[in-house]
Every structure is written in structure tokens, then in C-alpha cells.
C-alpha positions as CSV (number, residue, x, y, z in Angstrom):
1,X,114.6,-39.6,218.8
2,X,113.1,-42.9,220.0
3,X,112.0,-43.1,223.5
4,X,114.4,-45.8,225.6
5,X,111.4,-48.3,226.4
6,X,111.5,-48.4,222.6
7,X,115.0,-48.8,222.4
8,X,115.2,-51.2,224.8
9,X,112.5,-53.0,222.9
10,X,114.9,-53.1,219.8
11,X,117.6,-54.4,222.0
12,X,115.7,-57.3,223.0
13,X,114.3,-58.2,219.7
14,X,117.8,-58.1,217.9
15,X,118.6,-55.7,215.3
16,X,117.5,-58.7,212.9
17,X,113.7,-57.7,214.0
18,X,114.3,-53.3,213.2
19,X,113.9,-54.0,209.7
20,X,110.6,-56.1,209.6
21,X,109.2,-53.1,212.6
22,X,110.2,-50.5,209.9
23,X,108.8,-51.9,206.9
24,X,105.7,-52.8,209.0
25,X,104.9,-48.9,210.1
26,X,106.1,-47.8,206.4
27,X,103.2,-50.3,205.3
28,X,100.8,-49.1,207.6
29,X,101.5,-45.5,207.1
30,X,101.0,-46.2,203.0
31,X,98.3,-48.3,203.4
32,X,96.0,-45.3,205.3
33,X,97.5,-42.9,202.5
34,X,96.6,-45.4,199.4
35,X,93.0,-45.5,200.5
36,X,92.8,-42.1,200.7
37,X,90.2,-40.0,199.8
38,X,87.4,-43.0,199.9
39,X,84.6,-40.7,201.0
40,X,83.7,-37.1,200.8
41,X,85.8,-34.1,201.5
42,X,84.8,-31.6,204.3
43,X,86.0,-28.0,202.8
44,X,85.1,-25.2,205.6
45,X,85.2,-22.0,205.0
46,X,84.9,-20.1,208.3
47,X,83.1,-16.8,206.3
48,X,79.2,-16.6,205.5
49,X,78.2,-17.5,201.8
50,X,78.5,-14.5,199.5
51,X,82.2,-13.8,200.7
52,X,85.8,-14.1,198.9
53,X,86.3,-17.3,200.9
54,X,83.3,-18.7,200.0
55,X,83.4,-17.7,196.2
56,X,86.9,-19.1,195.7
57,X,85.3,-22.2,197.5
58,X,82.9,-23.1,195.3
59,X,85.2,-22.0,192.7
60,X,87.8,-24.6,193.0
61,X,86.0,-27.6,194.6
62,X,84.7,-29.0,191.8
63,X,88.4,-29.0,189.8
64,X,89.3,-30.9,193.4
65,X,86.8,-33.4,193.4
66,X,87.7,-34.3,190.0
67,X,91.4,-34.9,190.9
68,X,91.1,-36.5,194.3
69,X,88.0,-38.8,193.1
70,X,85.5,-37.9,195.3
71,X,83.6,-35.1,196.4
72,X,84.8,-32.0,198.0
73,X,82.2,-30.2,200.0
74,X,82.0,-26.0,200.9
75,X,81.0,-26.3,205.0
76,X,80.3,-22.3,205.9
77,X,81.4,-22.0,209.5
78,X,81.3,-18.2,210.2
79,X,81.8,-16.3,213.2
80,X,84.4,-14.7,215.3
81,X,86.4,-13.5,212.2
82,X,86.8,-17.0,211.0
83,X,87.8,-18.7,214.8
84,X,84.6,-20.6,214.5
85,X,85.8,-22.5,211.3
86,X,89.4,-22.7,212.0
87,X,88.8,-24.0,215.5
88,X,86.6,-26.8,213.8
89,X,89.2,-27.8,211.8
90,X,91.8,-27.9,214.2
91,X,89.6,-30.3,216.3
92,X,89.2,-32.5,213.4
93,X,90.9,-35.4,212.8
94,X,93.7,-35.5,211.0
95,X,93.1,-37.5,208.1
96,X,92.9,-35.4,205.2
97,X,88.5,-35.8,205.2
98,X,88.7,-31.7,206.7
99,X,90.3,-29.0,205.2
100,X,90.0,-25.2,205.7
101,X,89.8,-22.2,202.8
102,X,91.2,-19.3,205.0
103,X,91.8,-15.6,204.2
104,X,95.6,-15.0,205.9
105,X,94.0,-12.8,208.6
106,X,92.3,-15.3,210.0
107,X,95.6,-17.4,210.5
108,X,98.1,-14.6,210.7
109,X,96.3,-11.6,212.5
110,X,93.6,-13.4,214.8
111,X,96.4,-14.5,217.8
112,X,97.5,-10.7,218.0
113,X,94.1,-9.5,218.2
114,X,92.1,-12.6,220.4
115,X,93.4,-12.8,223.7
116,X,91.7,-16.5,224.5
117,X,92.0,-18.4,221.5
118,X,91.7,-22.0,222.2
119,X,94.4,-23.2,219.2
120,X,97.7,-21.7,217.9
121,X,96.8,-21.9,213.9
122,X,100.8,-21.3,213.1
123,X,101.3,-24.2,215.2
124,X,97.9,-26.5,214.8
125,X,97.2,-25.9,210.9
126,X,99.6,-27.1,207.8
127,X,99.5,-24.2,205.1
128,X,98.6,-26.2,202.2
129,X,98.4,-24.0,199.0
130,X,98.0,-20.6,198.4
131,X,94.6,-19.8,196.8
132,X,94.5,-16.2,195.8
133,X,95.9,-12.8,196.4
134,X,92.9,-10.8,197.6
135,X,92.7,-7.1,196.9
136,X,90.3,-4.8,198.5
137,X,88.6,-1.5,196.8
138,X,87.4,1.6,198.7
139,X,83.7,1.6,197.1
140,X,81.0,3.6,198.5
141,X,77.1,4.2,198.4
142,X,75.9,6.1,195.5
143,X,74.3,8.3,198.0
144,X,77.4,9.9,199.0
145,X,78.7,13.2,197.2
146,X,81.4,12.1,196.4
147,X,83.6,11.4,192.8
148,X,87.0,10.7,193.8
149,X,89.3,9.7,197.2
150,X,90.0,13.6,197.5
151,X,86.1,14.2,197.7
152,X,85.5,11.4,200.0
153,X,88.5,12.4,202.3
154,X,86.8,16.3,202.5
155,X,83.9,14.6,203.2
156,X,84.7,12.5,205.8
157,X,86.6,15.4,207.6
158,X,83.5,17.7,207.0
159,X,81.5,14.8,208.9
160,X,83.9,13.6,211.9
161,X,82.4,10.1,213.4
162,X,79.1,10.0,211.5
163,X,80.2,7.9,208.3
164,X,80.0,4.1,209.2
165,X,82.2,1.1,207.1
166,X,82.0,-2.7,207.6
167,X,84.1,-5.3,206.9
168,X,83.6,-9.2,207.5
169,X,85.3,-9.5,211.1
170,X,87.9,-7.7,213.6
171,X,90.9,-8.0,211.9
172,X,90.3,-8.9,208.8
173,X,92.0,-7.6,205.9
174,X,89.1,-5.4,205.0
175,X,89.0,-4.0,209.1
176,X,92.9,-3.2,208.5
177,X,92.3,-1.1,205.5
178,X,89.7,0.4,207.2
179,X,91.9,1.6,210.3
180,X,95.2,2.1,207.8
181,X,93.1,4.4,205.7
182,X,91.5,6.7,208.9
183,X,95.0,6.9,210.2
184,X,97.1,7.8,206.6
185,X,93.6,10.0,206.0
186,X,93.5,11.5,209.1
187,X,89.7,10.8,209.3
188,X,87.1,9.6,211.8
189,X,84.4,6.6,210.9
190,X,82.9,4.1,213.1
191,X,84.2,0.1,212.2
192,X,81.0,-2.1,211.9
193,X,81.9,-5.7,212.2
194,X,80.0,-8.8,210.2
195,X,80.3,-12.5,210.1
196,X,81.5,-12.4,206.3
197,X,81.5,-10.0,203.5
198,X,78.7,-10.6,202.4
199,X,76.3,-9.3,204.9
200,X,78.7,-6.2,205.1
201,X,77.9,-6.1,201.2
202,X,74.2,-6.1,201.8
203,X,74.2,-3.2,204.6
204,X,76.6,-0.7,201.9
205,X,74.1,-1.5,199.1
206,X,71.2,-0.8,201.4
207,X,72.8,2.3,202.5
208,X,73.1,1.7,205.9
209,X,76.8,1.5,205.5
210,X,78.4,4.4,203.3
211,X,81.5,2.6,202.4
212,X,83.6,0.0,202.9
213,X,86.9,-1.8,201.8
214,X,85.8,-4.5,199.5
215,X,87.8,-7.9,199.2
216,X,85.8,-8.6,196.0
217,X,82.4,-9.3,196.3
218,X,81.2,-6.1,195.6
219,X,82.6,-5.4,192.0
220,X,79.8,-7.1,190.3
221,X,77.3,-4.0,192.2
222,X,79.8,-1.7,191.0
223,X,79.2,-3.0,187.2
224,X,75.9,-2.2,187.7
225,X,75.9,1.3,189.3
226,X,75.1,0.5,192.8
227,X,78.3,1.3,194.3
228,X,81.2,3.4,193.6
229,X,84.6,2.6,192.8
230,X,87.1,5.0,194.2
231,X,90.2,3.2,194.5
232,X,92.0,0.1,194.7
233,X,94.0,-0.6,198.0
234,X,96.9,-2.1,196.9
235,X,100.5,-1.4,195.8
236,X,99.4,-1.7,191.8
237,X,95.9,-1.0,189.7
238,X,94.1,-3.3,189.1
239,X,93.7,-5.2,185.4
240,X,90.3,-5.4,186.1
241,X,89.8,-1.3,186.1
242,X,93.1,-0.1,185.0
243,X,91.8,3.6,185.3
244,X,90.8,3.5,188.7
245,X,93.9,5.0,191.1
246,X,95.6,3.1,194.0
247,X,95.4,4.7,197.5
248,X,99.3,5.3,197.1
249,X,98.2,7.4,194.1
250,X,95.4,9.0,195.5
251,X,97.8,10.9,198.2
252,X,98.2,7.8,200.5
253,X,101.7,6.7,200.1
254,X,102.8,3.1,201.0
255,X,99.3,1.8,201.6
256,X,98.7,-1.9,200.6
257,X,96.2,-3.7,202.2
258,X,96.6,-7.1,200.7
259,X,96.1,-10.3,202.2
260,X,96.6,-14.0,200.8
261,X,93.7,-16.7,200.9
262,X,94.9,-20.2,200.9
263,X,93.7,-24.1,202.5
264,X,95.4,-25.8,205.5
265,X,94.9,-28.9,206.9
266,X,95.4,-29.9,210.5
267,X,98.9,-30.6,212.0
268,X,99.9,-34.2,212.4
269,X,97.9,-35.3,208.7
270,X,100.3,-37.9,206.4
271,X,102.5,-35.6,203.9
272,X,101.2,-37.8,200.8
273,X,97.5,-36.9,201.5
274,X,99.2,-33.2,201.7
275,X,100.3,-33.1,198.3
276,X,97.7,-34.5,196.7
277,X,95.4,-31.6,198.0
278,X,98.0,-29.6,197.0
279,X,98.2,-30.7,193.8
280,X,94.3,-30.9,193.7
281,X,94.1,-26.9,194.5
282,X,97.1,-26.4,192.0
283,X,95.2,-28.1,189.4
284,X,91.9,-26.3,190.2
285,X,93.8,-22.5,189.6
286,X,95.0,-23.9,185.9
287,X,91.3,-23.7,185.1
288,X,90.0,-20.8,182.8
289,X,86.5,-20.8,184.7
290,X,88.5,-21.0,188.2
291,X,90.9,-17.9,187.1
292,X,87.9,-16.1,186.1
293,X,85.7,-16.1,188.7
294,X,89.1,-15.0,190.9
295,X,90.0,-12.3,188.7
296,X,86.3,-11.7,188.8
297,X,86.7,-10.7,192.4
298,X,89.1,-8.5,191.5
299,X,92.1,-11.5,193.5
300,X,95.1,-12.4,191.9
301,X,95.8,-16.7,191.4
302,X,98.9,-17.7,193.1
303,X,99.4,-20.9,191.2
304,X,103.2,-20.5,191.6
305,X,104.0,-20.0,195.2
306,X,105.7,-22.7,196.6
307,X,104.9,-24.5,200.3
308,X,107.7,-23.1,202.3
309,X,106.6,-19.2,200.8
310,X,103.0,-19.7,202.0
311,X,104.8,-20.3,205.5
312,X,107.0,-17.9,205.4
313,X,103.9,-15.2,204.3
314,X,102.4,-15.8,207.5
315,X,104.9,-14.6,209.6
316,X,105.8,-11.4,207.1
317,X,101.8,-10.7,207.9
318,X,102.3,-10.9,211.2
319,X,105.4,-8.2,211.7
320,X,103.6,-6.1,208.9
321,X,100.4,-5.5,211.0
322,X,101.3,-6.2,214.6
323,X,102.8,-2.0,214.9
324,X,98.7,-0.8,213.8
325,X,97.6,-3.5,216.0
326,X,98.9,-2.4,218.6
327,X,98.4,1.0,218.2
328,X,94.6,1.0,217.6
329,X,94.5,-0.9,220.8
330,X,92.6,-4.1,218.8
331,X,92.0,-6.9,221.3
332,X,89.0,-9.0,221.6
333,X,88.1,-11.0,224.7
């Protein structure tokens, strides 16, 4: 609805002068979307290098630079379970030269679990395109006597507080599974927090970590014998190791800890330069390299999902995981 100065504007011009004003701010509008990209691409991802996030990244940035014309560039910004990052982008301006590769916690978990969070991502960031489904696999160190999620459950009952798992952040998908698994296992182990995966990898390799709930990363240390591969957290097996059991199967019933990775660009950039990262991204998951190095992290392309289902996913997220929220008493100042 237009304001009444503006109206009052029209008035006095004549109705002769509305069309000219409209086809002058339609012209402006396509002007700043027809020049568009005509300089590098910002892409952050707000986990450290070595991470799902950063992997699919890297993965499809190239495919998009290809499409848009110009170069799209991986920014790390890690910290505060991906706030750092997301916060950046929402400052940014909005004209498409700043986009943000997300895992869904960060969007849909982080404002039930961070009591001062300086944006609203449901309200400041445009879901963009879905990237990936991300899985996550309870692997542990070598070290550990253990064979099978029966073994490790003994175990961890046999040794109440003294195991230790990490994951890349409070609230992340991989924290979740974490707290989903102690409560359907009825088992005590101390949450370690990181700034991405990655470190998180390097502390369960080293030892100092026994296990953890992997979002990917990890699987090429289990291909080599340096971890363990007990089971996959999600509702189905996995292609990748079709052998291995789910949680579900493994005595856990109903546990899925999936979470969905996507890009987002800030509320209030033009819906043409929208779809044409969309259809950049879209593009980018077509490719054979792009869908192996996902399924290589053990993550599931979502090619097909449409707009207005990446929404709605956020919200689904959000009543799925606010009950254990609340109930592990997860806040962060």
C-alpha cells in the first residue's frame, strides 16, 4: 500500500504521469538486476575449513561461477555455531555479491538455543536452494572396545560421565544426536563443543574424543581404519555402507538426526538475482563431480526441492527439536 504523501503525489501529477513513474522504477529495478553479477561472489560459510559446509562449498562454487560469469568465493566465518557467519551476511548488503552455505541448525535451531542473537535468520535471510541432506554416523576411536552400538551402549553405561563426544557447535545437528542418543540410550558423556567439524574430527582421531556424531567428514578416516563405523543416524542406511545398521535398528526406535544444508541470501535482495543463484546451485548439484563429493560425505543432493519446501523445512525443524531443547535445558547467553 502506498503511503498518502505518495498518493497525494500521484494526484497532483495526473494519472497521465503513473505510468512513466512505473515504468521508470521497473527500469531501474532491471537495470541493477541486468548488471548483475559484475564482480566476484562472496560465499560464507559460517563453519571452519574441513567441515560439511565447507566441503559442499568448494564443491559447488566452481559449477556457480561458471553459470553466473564470475567468480564465487568460499569466505570461512566460524564461531558461535555458525552466528558469526550468518550475522555477516545479514549485515551485508543486499545485492546478491553475499551469500551464505548454512547447515539448517544454524537457521532453524540457533534462536531457540541463543537467548541474544542480534538478527532473526527466518525473518532477515531468503532460503535460496537446498544443498544437501546431511546424515550423521556414530563413529568412534579405534581405541575403544567396542564392535557394535550394543557394545558401545554397555560401555558407556559401564563408564558413566567419563567418555567425551564433539560436534561442530551447540546445537548443531551433530550436538542433537549427541543429546537424542544419551537420552533414547540412557547413557552419560560429556558434549565438547568446536567451531566446525573439522577440529572435532582432529580431537576423535587423536583420541582425545572417543566418539562422536559425524555429519561427513570423517568417512574418508573410516576407509582407512582410523575410526569406526557403528551406525548411521538416520531413518534409512546408507548407500554408501549399506551393511552398517541405523540407530532405529540398533534398538533406538524413531531416531533421525538429519538436518538440511542449503544458501540464503539476505532479505530485501531483487527476486531475479534470486533465481539466478538458484538456478546457479541447481546447476552445480547436476554435476557428477558435485554429487560425488556429496555422497562422498555420506549427504544426500536435494536437486528437487522446490523454494517454498526449503521454507517450510525450517519451521518443521523447529517444532521437531524445540521439546529436547527444552528439556536438556540448552541456552546460550
Amino acid at each position: 500500500m502506498a503511503s498518502k504523501p505518495v498518493i497525494n503525489r500521484l494526484r497532483r501529477l495526473g494519472l497521465a504521469a503513473l505510468p512513466a513513474l512505473l515504468c521508470g522504477a521497473f527500469a531501474t529495478t532491471a537495470t541493477a538486476s541486468d548488471k548483475w553479477p559484475d564482480r566476484p561472489i562472496r560465499l560464507i560459510v559460517n563453519f571452519a575449513p574441513g567441515g560439511a559446509a565447507d566441503v559442499m562449498g568448494r564443491a559447488i562454487s566452481p559449477t556457480m561461477s561458471q553459470v553466473l560469469g564470475q567468480s564465487v568465493v568460499v569466505d570461512n566465518k566460524p564461531g558461535a555455531n555458525g552466528n558469526i557467519g550468518i550475522g555477516e551476511t545479514v549485515r551485508s548488503a543486499k545485492d546478491g555479491y553475499t551469500l551464505l552455505l548454512s547447515s539448517g541448525g544454524g537457521i532453524s535451531i540457533n534462536p531457540l538455543i541463543y537467548s541474544k542473537l542480534p538478527f532473526n535468520p527466518e525473518k532477515d535471510l531468503i532460503p535460496v536452494a537446498a544443498v544437501a541432506r546431511v546424515h550423521v554416523f556414530l563413529e568412534t576411536n579405534p581405541s575403544l572396545p567396542v564392535s557394535n552400538v550394543q557394545d558401545f551402549i554397555k560401555h558407556l553405561q559401564a563408564n558413566p560421565g567419563k567418555l567425551s563426544y564433539g560436534s561442530p557447535g551447540p546445537g548443531s545437528s551433530p550436538h542433537l544426536a549427541g543429546e537424542m542418543f544419551k537420552r533414547a540410550a540412557k547413557v552419560d558423556a560429556s558434549h565438547i563443543p568446536y567451531k566446525g567439524a573439522g577440529p572435532a574430527l582432529t580431537d576423535v582421531l587423536s583420541g582425545q574424543l572417543q566418539y562422536w556424531f559425524d555429519p561427513g567428514p570423517g568417512l574418508k578416516q573410516v576407509e582407512a581404519g582410523k575410526l569406526k563405523l557403528l551406525a548411521i543416524g538416520s531413518p534409512q542406511r546408507s548407500p554408501l555402507y549399506p551393511k552398517v545398521p541405523t540407530l532405529a535398528e540398533s534398538g533406538l526406535p524413531g531416531f533421525d538426526a538429519d538436518t538440511l544444508f542449503g544458501i540464503y541470501a539476505p532479505t530485501g535482495t531483487p527476486a531475479p538475482v534470486v533465481e539466478a543463484v538458484r538456478a546457479a546451485v541447481l546447476k552445480a548439484l547436476e554435476q557428477k563431480n558435485v554429487i560425488e563429493v556429496l555422497q562422498g560425505l555420506g549427504s544426500t543432493p536435494e536437486p528437487r526441492m522446490s523454494r517454498q519446501d526449503f521454507v517450510d523445512h525450517h519451521a518443521k525443524e523447529r517444532a521437531r527439536f524445540a521439546p529436547l531443547i527444552k528439556e536438556i535445558g540448552l541456552k546460550v547467553d
